[in-house]
N, C-alpha and C positions, 0 to 999 in steps of 0.2 A: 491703778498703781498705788495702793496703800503702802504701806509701813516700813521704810528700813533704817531703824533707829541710825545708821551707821554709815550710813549714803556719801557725809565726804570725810568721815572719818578715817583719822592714823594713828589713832592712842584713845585711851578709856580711863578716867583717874579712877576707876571702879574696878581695874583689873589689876591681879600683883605683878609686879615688877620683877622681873627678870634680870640677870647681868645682861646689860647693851651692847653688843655687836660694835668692834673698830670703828666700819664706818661713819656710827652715829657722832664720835668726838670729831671727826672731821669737817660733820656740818656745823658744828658748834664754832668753826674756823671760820666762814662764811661772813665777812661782814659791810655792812652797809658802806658804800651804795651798790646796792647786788647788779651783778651782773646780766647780760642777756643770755651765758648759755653756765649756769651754774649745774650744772649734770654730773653726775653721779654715777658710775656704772656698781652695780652689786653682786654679790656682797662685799669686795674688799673694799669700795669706796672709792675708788678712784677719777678724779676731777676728768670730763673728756669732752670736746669740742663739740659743738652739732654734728658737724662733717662726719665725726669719728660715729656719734648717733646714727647719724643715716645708715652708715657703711655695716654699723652692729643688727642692723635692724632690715640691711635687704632683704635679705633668704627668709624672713620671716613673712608668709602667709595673712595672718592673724595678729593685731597689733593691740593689745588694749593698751588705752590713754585713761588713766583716774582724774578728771580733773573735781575741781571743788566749783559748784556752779557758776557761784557767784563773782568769781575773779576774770579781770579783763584780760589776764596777761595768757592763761590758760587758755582758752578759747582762740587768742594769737597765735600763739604756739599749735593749735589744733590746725590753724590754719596753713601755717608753715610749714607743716607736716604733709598736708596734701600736696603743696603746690611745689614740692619740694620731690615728693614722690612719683608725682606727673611728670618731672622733668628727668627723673630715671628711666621715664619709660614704663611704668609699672598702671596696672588697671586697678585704678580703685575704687575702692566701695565702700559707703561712709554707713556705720551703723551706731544707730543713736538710741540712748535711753529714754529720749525725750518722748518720745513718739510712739503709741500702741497700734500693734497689729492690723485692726481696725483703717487705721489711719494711711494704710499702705498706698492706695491708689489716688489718695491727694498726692500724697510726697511723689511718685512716677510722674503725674502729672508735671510737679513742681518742675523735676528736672530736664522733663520731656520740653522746659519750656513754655506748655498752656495754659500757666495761670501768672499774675502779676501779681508783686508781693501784698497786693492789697487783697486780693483774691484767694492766695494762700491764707495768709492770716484769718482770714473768715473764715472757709472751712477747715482749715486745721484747728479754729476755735483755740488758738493760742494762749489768750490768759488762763481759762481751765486748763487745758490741755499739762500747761508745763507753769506757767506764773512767772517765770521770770524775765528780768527782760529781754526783750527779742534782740534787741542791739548788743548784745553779749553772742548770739546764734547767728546775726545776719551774716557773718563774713564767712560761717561754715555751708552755709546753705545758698547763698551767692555761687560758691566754688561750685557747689554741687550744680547749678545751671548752669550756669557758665560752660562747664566739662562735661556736661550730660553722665553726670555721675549718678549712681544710683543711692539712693538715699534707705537703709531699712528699719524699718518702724521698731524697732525690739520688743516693747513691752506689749506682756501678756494683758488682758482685757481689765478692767483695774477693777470693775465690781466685784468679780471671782476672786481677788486678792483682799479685798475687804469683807468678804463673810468670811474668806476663811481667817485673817483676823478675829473676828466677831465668834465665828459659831465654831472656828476648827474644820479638818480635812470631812472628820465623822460627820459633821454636823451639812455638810452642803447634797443640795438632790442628787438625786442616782444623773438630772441631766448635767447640772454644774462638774459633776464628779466627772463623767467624762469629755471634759473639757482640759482636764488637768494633765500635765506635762509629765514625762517619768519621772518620779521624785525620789530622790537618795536624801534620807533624813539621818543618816548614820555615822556622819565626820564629826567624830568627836572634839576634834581642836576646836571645830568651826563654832560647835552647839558650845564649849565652855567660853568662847568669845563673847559671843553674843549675849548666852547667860548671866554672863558678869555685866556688862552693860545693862541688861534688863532688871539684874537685882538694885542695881545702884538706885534704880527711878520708877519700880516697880512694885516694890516690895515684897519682889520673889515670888511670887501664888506660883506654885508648877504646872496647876491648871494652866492659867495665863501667858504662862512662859511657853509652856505647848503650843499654846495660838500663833501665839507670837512669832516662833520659830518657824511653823511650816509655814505662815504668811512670807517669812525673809525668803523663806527658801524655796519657794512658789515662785518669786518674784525673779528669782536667780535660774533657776530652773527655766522656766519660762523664756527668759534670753539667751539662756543657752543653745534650746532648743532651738529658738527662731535663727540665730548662727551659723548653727551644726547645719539645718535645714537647707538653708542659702545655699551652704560651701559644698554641700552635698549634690546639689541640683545640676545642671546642665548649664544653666544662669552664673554659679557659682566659680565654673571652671576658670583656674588662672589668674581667678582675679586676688588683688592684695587687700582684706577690707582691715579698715581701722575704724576699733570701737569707742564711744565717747560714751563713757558713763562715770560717774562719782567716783571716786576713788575706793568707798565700802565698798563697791562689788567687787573688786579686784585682789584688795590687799590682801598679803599670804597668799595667792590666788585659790581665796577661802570661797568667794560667791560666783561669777561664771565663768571661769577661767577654768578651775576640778571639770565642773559640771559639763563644759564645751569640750575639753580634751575624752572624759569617760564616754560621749558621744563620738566621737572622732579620731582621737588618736593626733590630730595633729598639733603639731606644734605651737608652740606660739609666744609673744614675750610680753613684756606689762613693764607702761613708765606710767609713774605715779608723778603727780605735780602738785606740790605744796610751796602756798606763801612762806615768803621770808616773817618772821618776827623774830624779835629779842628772849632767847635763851632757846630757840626753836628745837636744842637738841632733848628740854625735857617733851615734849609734844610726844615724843616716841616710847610707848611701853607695851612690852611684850609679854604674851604668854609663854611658858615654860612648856614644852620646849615649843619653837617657834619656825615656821619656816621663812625663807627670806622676803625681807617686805615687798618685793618688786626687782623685773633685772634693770629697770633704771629709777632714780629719783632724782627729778627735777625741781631745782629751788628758783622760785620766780618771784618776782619783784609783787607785793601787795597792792592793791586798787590804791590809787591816791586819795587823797582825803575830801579833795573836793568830788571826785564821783561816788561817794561813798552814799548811800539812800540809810534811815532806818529803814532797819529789816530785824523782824524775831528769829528768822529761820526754819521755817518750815514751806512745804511748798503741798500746794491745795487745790484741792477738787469739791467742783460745784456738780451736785450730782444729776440733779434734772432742772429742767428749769420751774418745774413745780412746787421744787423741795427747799425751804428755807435754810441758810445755814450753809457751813463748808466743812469738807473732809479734811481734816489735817491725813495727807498719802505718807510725808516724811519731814523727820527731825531732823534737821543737821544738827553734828555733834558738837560739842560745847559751843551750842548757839543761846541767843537768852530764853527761848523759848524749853531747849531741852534744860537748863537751869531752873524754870520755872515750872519744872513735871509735866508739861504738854505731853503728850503721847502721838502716835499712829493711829485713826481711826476716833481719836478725838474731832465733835464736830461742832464748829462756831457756830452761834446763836446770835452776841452781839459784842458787841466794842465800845466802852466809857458807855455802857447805856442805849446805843445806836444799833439795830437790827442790821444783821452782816446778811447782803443777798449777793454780792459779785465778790471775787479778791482786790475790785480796784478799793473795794470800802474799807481794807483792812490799810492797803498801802496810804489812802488817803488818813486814813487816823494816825499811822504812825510818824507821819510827814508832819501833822499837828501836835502834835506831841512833842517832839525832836525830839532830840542823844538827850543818853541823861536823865530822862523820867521814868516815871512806871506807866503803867497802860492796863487797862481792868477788861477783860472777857469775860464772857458768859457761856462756856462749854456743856457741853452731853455727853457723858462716859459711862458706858452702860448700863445707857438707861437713865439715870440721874446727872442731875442740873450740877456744874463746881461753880465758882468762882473763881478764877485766876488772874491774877497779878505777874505782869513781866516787866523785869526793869530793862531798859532800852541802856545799853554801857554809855558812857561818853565817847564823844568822837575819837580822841586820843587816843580809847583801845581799841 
């Protein structure tokens, strides 16, 4: 699971600005202390209850949910969602970005029941696997035992998404090559999105940008497939699944949502979930022309401050346990890590001086450190050693 600059992103200050769409001043109306069901239907904007949610959202199949990892209230709402569609009657099937292909017959397991959360966590190998914290996922994956729900692993194998990172589609063997997913590299909105983003922290090489792109869009591809797959099957039949992944693979339904329907044909709808903050209506900038952000957008209350961790924003993979160092797989967007030119496929070495072998070493450093400071890495970017500097914001923002 390497690289997608874009992962909980809903704006690029590297992209030009568009005239804003109505509904954007209406969120600008939103104000503290936010509400539990601040929904949004789109594009006219219009404020609608959960209830009214559910009801927009029966006859839908195919549900993607964007959330932003890191938020508790997202993850609630995920859960609401299930337990809520259980009680319509509806068979559901929970499909996650967390979790690669690979990874498919633990998760059965899990739901079948066979293994104890302590058992899961070992071989699901959770802190690589995904990094963050598991008490953010416990109540999604509870429901799933609980209801002997089926749980599917989404993502594609993540080393094949880091050469092609690295080396490009050209560049992988004739056996990696056929491992690869049908790939449409030709949505031009998609590719001027992503481009803008990648010049702003990149410095444009169109070499680079080439990697870069079929890496995103590997990575997108890839879940689409595994979806299409599912709903295709016999397994598949009748059921309602809902997807939980970042919000970058969604938005515009630019990353698997194109790529799921050109497999399928079916329908499908997308609520995107973004924290409240103050002036939240600049957050949103569109490209020209633009399709709509989402058929719902959901404004949810931000983590409080006392559960708040330093975190730079990126989420990491240990590659073997031989190999010193971590994979940065993905940047969340204006995190201070993407502020301080981290990258995709960037791989730690050390922290203030101290040799990085697990992600508990990073979370421990930045714990020591607190809000407020800077923090010194030692990265490998192709090929050569950086030094980087990330300032940690204050608690406050």
């Amino acid at each position: 699971m390497v690289p997608i600059l874009i992962s909980l992103v809903l704006f690029s200050g590297c992209i030009k600005r568009a005239p804003l769409p109505p509904w954007v001043s209406k969120i600008s109306m939103i104000k503290t202390p936010i509400g539990s069901e601040e929904i949004l239907r789109l594009p006219e904007g219009d404020q609608i209850p959960f209830a009214q949610l559910l009801s927009d959202l029966y006859k839908t199949r195919v549900i993607f949910i964007g959330e932003s990892h890191d938020q508790i209230a997202h993850h609630q709402i995920q859960v609401k969602l299930i337990q809520n569609l259980i009680r319509q009657g509806k068979d559901i099937v929970v499909a996650m970005e967390m979790f690669e292909r690979s990874q498919q017959p633990i998760l059965d397991r899990w739901s079948q029941g066979l293994l104890t959360e302590e058992e899961f966590l070992k071989e699901i190998q959770w802190d690589n696997t995904w990094g963050m914290d598991y008490e953010l996922y416990k109540g999604i994956l509870d429901e799933a035992k609980s209801h002997r729900l089926k749980v599917i692993a989404l993502n594609v194998q993540r080393d094949l998404v880091r050469k092609v990172a690295q080396d490009g589609i050209k560049g992988l063997s004739p056996e990696d090559k056929k491992k690869l997913p049908e790939m449409d590299l030709t949505d031009q909105q998609h590719r001027t999105y992503i481009k803008s983003i990648y010049k702003g922290h990149e410095g444009g090489s169109a070499k680079g940008f080439k990697k870069f792109y079929e890496a995103q869009s590997l990575w997108d591809e890839g879940m689409a497939e595994t979806l299409s797959e599912f709903l295709k099957s016999g397994e598949g039949e009748h059921k309602t699944v809902l997807v939980f992944v970042g919000s970058g693979h969604l938005i515009y339904s630019f990353g698997i949502p194109k790529r799921f329907y050109r497999r399928t044909s079916l329908p499908y709808q997308t609520v995107v979930l973004k924290a409240w903050k103050e002036k939240i209506d600049e957050d949103f900038t569109f490209t020209e022309p633009s399709p709509p952000l989402a058929n719902f957008l959901w404004v949810t209350q931000p983590n409080p401050p006392e559960k708040k961790q330093p975190r730079i924003g990126v989420i990491l993979r240990q590659q073997k346990e031989d190999q010193k160092g971590l994979w940065i797989e993905k940047v969340i967007s204006d995190s201070p890590a993407e502020k301080a030119g981290l990258l995709p496929g960037d791989q730690f070495f050390s922290v203030e001086g101290k040799e990085i072998t697990k992600v508990k070493d990073i979370h421990e450093a930045l714990t020591q450190k607190g809000w407020g400071n800077n923090i010194t890495f030692i990265i490998l970017r192709g090929g050569v050693k950086k030094e980087i500097t990330v300032t940690i914001p204050p608690l406050k923002d």
